[in-house]
Structures are given as structure tokens and as C-alpha cells.
N, C-alpha and C positions, 0 to 999 in steps of 0.2 A: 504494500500500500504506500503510494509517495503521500510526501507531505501537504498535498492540494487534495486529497481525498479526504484527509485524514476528518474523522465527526468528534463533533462535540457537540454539548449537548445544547447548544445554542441554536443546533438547529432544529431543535425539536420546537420550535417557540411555543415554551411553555408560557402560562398565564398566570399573571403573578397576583394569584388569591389562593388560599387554602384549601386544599382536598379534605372531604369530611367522610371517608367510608366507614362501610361496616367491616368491623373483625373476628375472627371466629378465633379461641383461642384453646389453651389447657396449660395449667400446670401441676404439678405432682408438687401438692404440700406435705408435710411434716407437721404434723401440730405437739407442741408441748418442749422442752428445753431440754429435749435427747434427740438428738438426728436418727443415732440408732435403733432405738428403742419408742418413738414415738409412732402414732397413730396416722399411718398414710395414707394419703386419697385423693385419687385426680378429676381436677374440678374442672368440665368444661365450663369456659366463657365466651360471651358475646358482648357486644357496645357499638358506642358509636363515637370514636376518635375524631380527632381534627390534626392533620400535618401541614405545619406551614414548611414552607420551602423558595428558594432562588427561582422566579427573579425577584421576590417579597422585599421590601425593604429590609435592612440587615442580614441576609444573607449572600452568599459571594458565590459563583461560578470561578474556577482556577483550571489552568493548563499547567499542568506541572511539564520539565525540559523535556521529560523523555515523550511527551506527548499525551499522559494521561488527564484527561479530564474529570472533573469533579466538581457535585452542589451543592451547597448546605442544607439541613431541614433541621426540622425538628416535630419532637409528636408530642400532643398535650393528651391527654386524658381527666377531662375535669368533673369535677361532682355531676354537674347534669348528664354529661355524656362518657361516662365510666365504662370499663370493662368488666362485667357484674358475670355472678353465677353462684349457683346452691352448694353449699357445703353440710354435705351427710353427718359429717361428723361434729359440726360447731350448732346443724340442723337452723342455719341463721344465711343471710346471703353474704356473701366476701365479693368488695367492689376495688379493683387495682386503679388505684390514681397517680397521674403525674407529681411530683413534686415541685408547686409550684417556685418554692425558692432554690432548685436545683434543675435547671433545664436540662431537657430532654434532648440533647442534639446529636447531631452523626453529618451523615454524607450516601450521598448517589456518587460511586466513583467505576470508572471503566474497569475494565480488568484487563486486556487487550489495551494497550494505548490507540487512541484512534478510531476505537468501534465501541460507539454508546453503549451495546448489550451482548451478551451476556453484563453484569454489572452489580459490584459488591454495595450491600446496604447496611448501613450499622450504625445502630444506635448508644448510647449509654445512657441506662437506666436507672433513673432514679426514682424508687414507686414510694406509693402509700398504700398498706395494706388496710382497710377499715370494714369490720361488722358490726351492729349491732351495739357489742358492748367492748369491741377494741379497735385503737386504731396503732398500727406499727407501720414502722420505718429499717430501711437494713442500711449498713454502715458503708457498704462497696458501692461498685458501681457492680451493674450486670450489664454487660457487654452484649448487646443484640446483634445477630447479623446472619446475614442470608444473601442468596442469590436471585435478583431478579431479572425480569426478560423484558420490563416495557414502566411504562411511567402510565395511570398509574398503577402499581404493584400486582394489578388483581387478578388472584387465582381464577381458574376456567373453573365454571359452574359443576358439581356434583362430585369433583375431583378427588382421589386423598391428601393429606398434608407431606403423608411420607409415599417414598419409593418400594410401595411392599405392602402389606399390613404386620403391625408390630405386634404380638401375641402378649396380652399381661402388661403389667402396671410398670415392672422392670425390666432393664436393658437398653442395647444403644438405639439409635434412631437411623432413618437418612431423610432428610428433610427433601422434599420434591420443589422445582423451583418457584419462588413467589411466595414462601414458607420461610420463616426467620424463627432463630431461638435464643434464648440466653446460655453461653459458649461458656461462661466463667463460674458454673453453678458447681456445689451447694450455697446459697446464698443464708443467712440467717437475717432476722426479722424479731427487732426489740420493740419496747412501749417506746411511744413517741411524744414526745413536749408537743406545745405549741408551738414551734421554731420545726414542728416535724423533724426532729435530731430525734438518733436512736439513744435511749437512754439506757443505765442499766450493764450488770454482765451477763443476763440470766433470756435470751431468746424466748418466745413465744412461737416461733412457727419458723421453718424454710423450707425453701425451692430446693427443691430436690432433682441432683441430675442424672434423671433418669425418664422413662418415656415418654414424661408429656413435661419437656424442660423446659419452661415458659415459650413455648412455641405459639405462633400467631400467624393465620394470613387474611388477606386481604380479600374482601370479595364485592360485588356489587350488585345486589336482589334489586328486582325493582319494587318489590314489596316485604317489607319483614311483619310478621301476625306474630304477638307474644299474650299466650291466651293461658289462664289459668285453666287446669285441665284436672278432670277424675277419670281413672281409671281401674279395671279389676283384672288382672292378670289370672290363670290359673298355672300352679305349679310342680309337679309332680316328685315325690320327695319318697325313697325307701317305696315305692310302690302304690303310696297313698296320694290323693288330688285334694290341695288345698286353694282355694280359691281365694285372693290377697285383694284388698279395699286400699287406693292410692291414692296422695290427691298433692298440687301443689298451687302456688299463687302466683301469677306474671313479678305481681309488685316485688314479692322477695326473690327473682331472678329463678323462681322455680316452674313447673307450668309445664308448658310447652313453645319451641320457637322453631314457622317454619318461615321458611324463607320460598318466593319465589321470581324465577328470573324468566322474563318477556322473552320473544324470541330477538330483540336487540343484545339482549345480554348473553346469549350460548352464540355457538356456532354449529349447534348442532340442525340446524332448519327452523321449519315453523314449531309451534306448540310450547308451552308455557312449562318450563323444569320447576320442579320443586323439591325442597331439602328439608329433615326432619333435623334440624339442625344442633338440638339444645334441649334435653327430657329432664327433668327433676321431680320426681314422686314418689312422695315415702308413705308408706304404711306401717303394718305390723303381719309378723306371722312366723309363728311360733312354731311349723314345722324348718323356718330357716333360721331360728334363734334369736326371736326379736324385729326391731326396727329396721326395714328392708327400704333402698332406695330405687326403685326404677330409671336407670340414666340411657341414652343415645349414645353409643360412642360417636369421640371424637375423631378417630383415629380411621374407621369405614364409614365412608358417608351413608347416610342413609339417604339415598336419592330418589327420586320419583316423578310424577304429574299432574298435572292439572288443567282436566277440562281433554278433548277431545284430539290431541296431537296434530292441529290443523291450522290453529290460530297464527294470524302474522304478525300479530299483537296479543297486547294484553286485555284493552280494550275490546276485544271483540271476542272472548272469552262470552259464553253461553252459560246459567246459570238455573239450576243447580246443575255444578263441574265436578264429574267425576276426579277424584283425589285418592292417589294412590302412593305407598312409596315399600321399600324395601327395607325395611329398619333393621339395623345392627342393635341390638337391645344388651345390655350392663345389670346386673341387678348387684346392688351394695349390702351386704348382709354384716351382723356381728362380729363375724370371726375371717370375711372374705369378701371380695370381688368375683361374683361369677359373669363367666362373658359369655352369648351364646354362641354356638360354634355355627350356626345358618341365620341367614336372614328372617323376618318374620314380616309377610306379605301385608299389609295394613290397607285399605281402601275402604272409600266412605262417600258424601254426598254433601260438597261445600253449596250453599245456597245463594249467598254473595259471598262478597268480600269482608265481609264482618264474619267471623267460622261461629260464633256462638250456638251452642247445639249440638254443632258438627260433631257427629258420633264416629270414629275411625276402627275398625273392625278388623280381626285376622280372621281368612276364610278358610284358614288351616295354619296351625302353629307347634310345632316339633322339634324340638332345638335342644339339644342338651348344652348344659351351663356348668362349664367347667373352671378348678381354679386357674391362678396362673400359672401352678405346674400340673397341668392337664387333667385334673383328676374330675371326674365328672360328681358333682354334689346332687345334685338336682336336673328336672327337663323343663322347658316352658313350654305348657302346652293351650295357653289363650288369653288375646291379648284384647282389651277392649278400650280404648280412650275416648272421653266426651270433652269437648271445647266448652269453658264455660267464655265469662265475661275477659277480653280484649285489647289492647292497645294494635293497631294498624296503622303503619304508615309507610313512607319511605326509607326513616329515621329512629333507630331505637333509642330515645332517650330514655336517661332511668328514669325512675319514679321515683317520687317521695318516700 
């Protein structure tokens, strides 16, 4: 490549106002002041970020000698538009925020001098952990960074996050591109002042690096539904069928979240994608040792549709839209995570776009639910979810 060829990212003529997508995330916490020995559980999250970036005032575009190019950004994550989701074990929701007296900043830089993409993304992190009744701070930075393919970042619709599917809560990853993680984990997580300083020697929770190692990507729905949802599983346990009562609330980031994306947003053709994106529902049931959580993984998309695979749009979606999807289903128990080892076929009968009602059904469900060292505990054999009351829009802001 001569030096007349050579891109930067100037010619992308980006637009110098803030990207505000949706993120789909997970992290594997630690709860309690033993890494070792403490209580572990991977929390999928979702939100709604804002990334300011070059050409925004205060930030720089740079050509370094050898010809590599590079921009500045930066990511906020603030109270109204946090990175939220259910925690089984705190049974409360945990909201990741920026740190407002500690910016969030990084760089879009080539990797290749002279060819905008492939192209290394990295952040340094400085969060706030807050539930309910804590709010923590950790002392490091956590180093984000990933590889992305275009500006902006956003993963293809229904996709994995990693290159594979990763089996269980531990072991390594490989992150698929458009996918970023924290690279510098175990991270720890003390009580925080007002000044958001970590106070204290005695930790309260950390990142833990291992399968869901504060991993994040990018995507872009043209609708996200976060509906408080009930549902009754049946599960099959030593030969007996117990039938389990769920339920969770949008507000505490429990519920259900699906996301769908227009045919502007896939490239798959016409017809309207939809992702089961975000499950949190706990019950009780005593042939699996107590307080049980129903979750989505993070990790197999649960992917599906909506409405009749024809549509050029969204808008011309027919109603009531057949709703379907393929869920990878988690169940959270006392003593384990069990994962099911098949999908579990889910379809139902969206009326509009408000799902309130919307009852989601398996027309056949058979799955055994094994630990993370394969040992089969239990089978699921039926899955029922009703959508109660709603938040829809473009934009998942939290709630109060």
C-alpha cells in the first residue's frame, strides 16, 4: 500500500455527536471478601450507554510516523442509562456505572497502519458497582479491549459473543469480533465514599476472570420490550415432575428482554429477527433445593421471529405476529448452575407492540440440565412465560 492510499479515519466522516446504543453484556461476580471461597454467578446485563468520540470537541484524531491512525472516545454509563441486570444471589438488581470523577476513555486505533479495520478498541475502566443497599468502587483500572470491524461497533443481529459456545460458568473464552472484555481481571470491589474512592481492606465482590469476564457488545434493535414476566416451568428431578411458579419485575432488571431488529438492521433479507435477550425469574422448588432462578444465556443466543418472515419493515408487520424463538434456558439453583444441553422451542401470539399478555409456550420441551462438569441433575420438560406490564421503546432507560 503507498503512502496516497494509505486511510485514516478521517475519511470515514464521522459526525461529531455521541452514539447512544444498546449493550448486551455478562460478568462473572464473586460476592463476599474470598475470591476463593465466595458465592459465584454470572449476571447477564443490558443498558443503554452513550460514547462520545472525535470529531466531538476534546477529542483528537492522530497519525502516529509509522502511519497508524487513531481517535479518542470515551463511554459514560450514567444513573438513567446504566448497564443493569438480576442478581440470584444478592436476589436485588446490580447497575454498572461510569465513574463520573474518573473518565472512561480509550481509543479506535488501526492495527494494520493505513487500513481503518480490522481495529483495536480499548477502554479503561473505571465503574461503580450499586444495588439496592451497596454501592462499590474497585481500586485498578480494568482495561477493556476488543477487536472491531466498523464504526459503529455493532455486533450482527442473533450472533454469539464468543467463537464457539463456552460450556459452564469457568474457563477461557475467545471473544468473536465486535465483543470487548476486561483483559486485567480478577478485579476487587470495596464500599465506596462519596468521592466514589474505594474505601477499606476488606472487598465486597469481584470480577472474576473467567467466562463471562466483563464482556460487552454492541448491538442495535430497532425495538427493545423489557416486560415483567410469570412463568411455570416443569422439571423433572430422580424420576418425579415438579412443576416450578417464576416471576420477575422489568423495574429490578428482572423480567424478560427481547429485542427486535427490522429488516434494516440484519442482512439476512426481509422479516423482522428477534432475540430472547435477558431472562431473570426466580421461584422456589424444593425438589432442586430451594430458590431457583430461570436465566437466558448469555453466551447462545436465543434467536428467533416475528411476524411472518416477509416484512420489508417493521412497520408493516401484521398483528397479532406470530413470535417465536429458540431459547438456551440456565436454571440457578442452591448448590449449582444447571445449563440445558438443547434449545427449548418457545412461540406464542404478540398482539401489538405493547406484549402485555403475551403468553410464550414450548410445544415440546426435553432438555437435560447439567452441571458444569456434565453431570446431568435434572431435565426440563415445560416451559411457559406470560408478559405482564412493559416498558417499549427504542431506548432502554432504567427505571427508578
Amino acid at each position: 500500500m503507498t503512502d496516497t492510499a494509505r486511510e485514516t479515519y478521517e475519511s470515514l466522516n464521522i459526525e461529531p455527536k455521541p452514539l447512544r446504543p444498546h449493550i448486551l453484556a455478562a460478568a462473572t461476580v464473586v460476592f463476599g471478601d474470598d475470591y476463593y471461597g465466595g458465592r459465584r454467578e454470572t449476571i447477564n446485563l443490558s443498558g443503554f450507554v452513550q460514547m462520545n468520540k472525535w470529531p466531538m470537541p476534546g477529542f483528537k484524531h492522530t497519525v502516529d510516523e509509522d502511519g497508524t491512525a487513531s481517535f479518542d472516545l470515551e463511554l459514560i454509563s450514567a444513573p438513567e442509562v446504566g448497564i443493569k441486570g438480576f442478581s440470584y444471589t444478592l436476589n436485588d438488581r446490580i447497575q454498572i456505572l461510569s465513574n463520573p470523577y474518573l473518565p472512561n476513555t480509550g481509543h479506535i486505533k488501526q492495527i494494520v497502519p493505513g487500513k481503518n479495520f480490522p481495529a483495536e478498541f480499548y477502554i479503561r475502566r473505571f465503574g461503580i458497582l450499586e444495588t439496592s443497599t451497596m454501592r462499590l468502587a474497585h481500586r485498578g483500572v480494568i482495561d477493556v479491549k476488543g477487536i472491531v470491524d466498523g464504526l459503529p461497533p455493532y455486533k450482527t443481529p442473533l450472533t454469539s459473543p464468543f467463537l464457539g459456545r463456552p460450556y459452564g460458568d469457568q474457563g477461557e473464552v475467545m471473544p468473536a469480533h465486535n465483543v470487548v472484555r476486561g483483559t486485567n481481571l480478577p478485579a476487587a470491589w470495596y464500599p465506596s465514599n462519596d468521592e466514589n474512592e474505594a474505601v477499606g481492606n476488606t472487598p465486597s465482590a469481584f470480577f472474576a476472570s473467567s467466562i463471562g469476564p466483563c464482556v460487552s457488545m454492541l448491538v442495535d434493535p430497532s425495538i427493545i420490550i423489557q416486560a415483567s414476566t410469570e412463568a411455570k416451568i416443569k422439571v423433572e428431578v430422580n424420576g418425579r415432575t415438579e412443576e416450578i411458579e417464576l416471576a420477575g419485575d422489568y423495574p429490578l432488571a428482572a423480567g424478560a428482554e427481547i429485542l427486535l431488529f427490522g429488516p434494516e438492521k440484519h442482512d439476512q433479507g426481509s422479516g423482522v429477527l428477534a432475540q430472547l435477550a435477558r431472562v431473570a425469574l426466580v421461584g422456589n422448588s424444593p425438589a432442586l433445593g430451594g430458590k431457583v432462578m430461570l436465566r437466558a444465556s448469555f453466551f447462545t443466543v436465543s434467536g428467533g421471529q416475528l411476524g411472518e418472515g416477509t416484512e420489508d419493515s417493521l412497520s408493516t408487520l401484521r398483528y397479532p405476529g406470530e413470535l417465536h424463538f429458540d431459547a438456551h434456558f440456565e436454571v440457578v439453583t442452591p448448590t449449582a448452575t444447571l445449563y440445558a444441553a438443547a434449545p427449548v422451542h418457545l412461540s406464542g401470539r404478540l398482539k401489538d407492540i405493547e406484549p402485555t399478555g403475551t403468553v410464550l409456550t414450548a410445544d415440546h420441551a426435553d432438555a437435560a440440565l447439567r452441571t458444569n462438569d456434565g453431570e446431568v441433575r435434572a431435565r426440563l420438560t415445560g416451559v411457559q412465560m406470560k408478559l405482564a406490564d412493559a416498558l417499549v421503546g427504542s431506548e432502554a432507560y432504567v427505571s427508578a
